[in-house]
N, C-alpha and C positions, 0 to 999 in steps of 0.2 A: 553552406552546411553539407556534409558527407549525407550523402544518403542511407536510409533508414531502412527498416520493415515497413515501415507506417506508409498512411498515405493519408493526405489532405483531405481529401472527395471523402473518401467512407470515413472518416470521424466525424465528416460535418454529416452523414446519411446516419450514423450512428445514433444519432440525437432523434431520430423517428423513430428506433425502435425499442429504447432502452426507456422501462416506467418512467412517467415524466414525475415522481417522486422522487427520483432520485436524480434530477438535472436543476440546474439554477439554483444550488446550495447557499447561501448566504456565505456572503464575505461584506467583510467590514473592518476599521479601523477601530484597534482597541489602546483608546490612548493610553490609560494605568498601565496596559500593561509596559508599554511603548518607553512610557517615563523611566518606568526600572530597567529595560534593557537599553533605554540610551540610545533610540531609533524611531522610525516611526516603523510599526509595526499592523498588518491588515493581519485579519482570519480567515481564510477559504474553511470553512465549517461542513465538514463532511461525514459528521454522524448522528446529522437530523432525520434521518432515514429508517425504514422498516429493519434495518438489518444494521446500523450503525457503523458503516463503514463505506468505500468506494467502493467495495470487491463489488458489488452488484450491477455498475456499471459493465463490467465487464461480460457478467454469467446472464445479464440480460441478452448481451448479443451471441452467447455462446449455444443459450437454450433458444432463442428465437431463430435460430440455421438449425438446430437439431428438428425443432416442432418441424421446422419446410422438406426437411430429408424423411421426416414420417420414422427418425429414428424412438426409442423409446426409454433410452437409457444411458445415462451418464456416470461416470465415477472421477473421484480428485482427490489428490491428496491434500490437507488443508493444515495449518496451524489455528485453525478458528475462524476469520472472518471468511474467507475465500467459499468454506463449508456452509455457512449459514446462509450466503449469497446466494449461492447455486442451490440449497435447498427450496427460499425462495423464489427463485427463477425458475426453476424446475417444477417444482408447484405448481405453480399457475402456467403451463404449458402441459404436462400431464403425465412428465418425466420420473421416471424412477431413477430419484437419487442417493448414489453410495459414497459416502466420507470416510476416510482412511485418517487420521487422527493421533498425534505421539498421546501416551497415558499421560505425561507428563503438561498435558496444554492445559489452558484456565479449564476449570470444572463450567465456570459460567459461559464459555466460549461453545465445549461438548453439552451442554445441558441444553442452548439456543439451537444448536443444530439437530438434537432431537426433536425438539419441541417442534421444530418447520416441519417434520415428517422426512429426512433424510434416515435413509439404514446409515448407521455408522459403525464404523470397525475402529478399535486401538489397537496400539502395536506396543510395545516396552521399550521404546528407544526413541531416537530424538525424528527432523520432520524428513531427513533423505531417508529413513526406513520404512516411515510412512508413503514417503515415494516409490521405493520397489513395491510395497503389497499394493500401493494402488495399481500398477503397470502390470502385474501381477494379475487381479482381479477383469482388469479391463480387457485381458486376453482369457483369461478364461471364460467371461460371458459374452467376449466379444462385442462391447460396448465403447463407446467413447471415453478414451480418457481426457481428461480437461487436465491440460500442465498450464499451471499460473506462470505469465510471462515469456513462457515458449508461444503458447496458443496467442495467434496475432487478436484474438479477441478482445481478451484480457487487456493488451496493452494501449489499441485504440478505444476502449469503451473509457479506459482510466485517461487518455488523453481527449475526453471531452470537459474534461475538468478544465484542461488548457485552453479552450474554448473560449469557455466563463472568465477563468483568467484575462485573456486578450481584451476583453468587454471592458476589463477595468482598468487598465493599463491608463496612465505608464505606473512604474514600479521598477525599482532599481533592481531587487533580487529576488527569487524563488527559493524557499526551504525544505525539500522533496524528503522524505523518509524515505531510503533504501534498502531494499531487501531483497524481491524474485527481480525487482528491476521494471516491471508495468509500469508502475505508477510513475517513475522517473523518467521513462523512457517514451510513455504516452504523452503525460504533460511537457517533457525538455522538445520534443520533436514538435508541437506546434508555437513554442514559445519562441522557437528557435528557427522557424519558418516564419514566422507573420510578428514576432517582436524581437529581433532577435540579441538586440540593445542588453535585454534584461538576464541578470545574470541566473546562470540555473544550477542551483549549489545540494549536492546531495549529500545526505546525512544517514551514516550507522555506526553501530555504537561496537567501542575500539574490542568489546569481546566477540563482535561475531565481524569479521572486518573482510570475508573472504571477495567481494565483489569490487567495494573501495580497493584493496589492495591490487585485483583485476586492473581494474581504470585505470591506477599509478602506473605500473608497469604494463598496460598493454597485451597482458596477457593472460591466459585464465590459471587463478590460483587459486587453489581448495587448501579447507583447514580442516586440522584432525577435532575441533569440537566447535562449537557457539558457547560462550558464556554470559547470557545477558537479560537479563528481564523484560528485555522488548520483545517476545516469542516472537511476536509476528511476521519479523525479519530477523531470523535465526538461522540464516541458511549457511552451507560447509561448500556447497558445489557452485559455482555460480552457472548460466548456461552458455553458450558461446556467441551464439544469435543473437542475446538478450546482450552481451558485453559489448559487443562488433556496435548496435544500435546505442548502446550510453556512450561510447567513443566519440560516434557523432554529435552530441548533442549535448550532454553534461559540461560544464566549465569547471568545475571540481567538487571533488569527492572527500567529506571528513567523517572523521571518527571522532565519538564522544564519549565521557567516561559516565559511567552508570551514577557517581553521585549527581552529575547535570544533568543526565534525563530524571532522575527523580526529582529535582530542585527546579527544573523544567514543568514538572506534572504539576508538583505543588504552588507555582507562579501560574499556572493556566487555570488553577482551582482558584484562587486570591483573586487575580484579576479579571478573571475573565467567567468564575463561575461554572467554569467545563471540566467534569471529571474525565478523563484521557486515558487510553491505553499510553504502556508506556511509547510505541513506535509514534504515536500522534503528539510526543515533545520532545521529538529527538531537533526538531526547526529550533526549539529555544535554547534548546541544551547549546548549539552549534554557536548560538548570538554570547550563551554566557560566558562558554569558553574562548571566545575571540573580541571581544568586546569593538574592540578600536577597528576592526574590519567593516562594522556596521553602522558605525556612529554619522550621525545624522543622514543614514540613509530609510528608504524606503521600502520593508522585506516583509514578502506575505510565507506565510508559514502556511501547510497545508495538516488540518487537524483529521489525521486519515480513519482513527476508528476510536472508538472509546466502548469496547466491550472486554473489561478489566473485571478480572475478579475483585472483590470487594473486601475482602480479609487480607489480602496479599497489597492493595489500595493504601488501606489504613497501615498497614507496617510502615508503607514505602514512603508514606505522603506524613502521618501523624507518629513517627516514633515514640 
């Protein structure tokens, strides 16, 4: 394997310092659902947690170096989970944290990030606008800014997930939601160091497609929008660090059509009981639309956050 950002040693020391609430996730084998897609299929379940998603893996070891520096303040710009993380992580270290926010994210996404006691800011535009006023803001009070998936924190706290993975091995494939690229790039880089057998297949959805399209051709391509109901990986810029590292370590990249992450959400509600953001069924979406890719193999899907608005829920799941 091409060498990474990551590093072995500090994701396995990661695991000392990140809430142990949020380590040893439940995975398991769901046969229903297994049967309808025609595989055997496992759940890495990653939004049994205070904050409902992996981002807190991350903001655990972001605020846990800030508390040792004796700094006191943090800012980020967030689509919703990344915000609530670090609100809770910042919390309980004694940080004052600022979330930068597009108007347009779940209502129930900014409602969870106040409620944790972060200051939040909205912007009227989509999440790289939210990103200059965070850069913005972080220079003006001279604070840390936390960039998801630039910050090598982020991307090792997310690849302790790949830990847990290794523990249950074997497994023929990984189904990673992509978006800033942490989570693919944490998880692909120990899977692909200590299993490296198993294949590490990443999924975004064909309206927001600027990072896949990056991997294909080897080089960084921006798009003029995102069109997708998966906000959480709606990103237009990919970053160059974070691409160079999925290079190494992803085996391929797809794209899915928005009616399979919905037909996706609604299969992981039937069979498995899990209401889901849309990014947490973009793994199933990938199995529906390739069927014969998958069959009679063995593929864990990684269910990354289920903090979905509930009005927006019911359209998508119960028309």
């Amino acid at each position: 394997m091409a060498r990474t950002r990551l590093d072995l040693d500090r994701i396995r020391a990661a695991r000392r310092t990140i809430d142990p609430v949020y380590l040893n996730t439940p995975m398991y084998r769901c046969d229903a659902l297994g049967r309808r897609l025609g595989c055997t299929v496992s759940i890495k379940l990653e939004t049994a947690n205070p904050v409902r998603s992996f981002k807190a893996r991350g903001t655990e070891l972001v605020t846990s170096l800030l508390a040792e520096q004796g700094r006191t303040a943090v800012v980020c710009a967030s689509a919703g989970n990344l915000g609530q993380a670090l609100a809770w992580s910042g919390s309980r270290r004694g940080l004052d944290v600022t979330v930068v926010a597009s108007t347009r994210a779940p209502v129930a996404k900014l409602d969870r990030i106040r409620a944790l006691g972060a200051e939040l800011h909205l912007v009227d535009g989509d999440f790289e606008m939210a990103r200059e006023r965070a850069v913005h803001i972080a220079r003006e009070r001279g604070i840390r800014l936390l960039e998801d998936s630039l910050d090598i924190e982020t991307c090792e706290g997310a690849a302790t997930i790949g830990l847990e993975l290794v523990d249950e091995a074997p497994f023929d494939a990984v189904l990673i939601a992509l978006g800033g690229g942490a989570l693919a790039t944490g998880i692909g880089h120990v899977l692909k160091t200590l299993v490296p057998e198993a294949e590490v297949i990443c999924v975004q959805p064909a309206g927001a497609p600027a990072l896949t399209l990056s991997w294909r051709e080897r080089r960084l391509i921006t798009t003029e929008s995102a069109d997708t109901i998966a906000d959480g990986v709606a990103g237009r810029f990919p970053i160059p660090e974070v691409l160079d590292d999925l290079l190494a370590v992803a085996d391929d990249a797809v794209l899915v059509r928005e009616s399979s992450i919905i037909e996706g959400m609604r299969l992981l509600l039937e069979h498995t009981g899990l209401i889901v953001e849309p990014s947490a069924a973009l793994g199933v979406a990938a199995v529906l639309e390739d069927p014969g890719r998958f069959s009679g193999r063995h593929v864990v899907t990684v269910i990354c956050g289920s903090n979905v608005d509930l009005d927006a829920y019911h359209r998508w799941v119960h028309p």
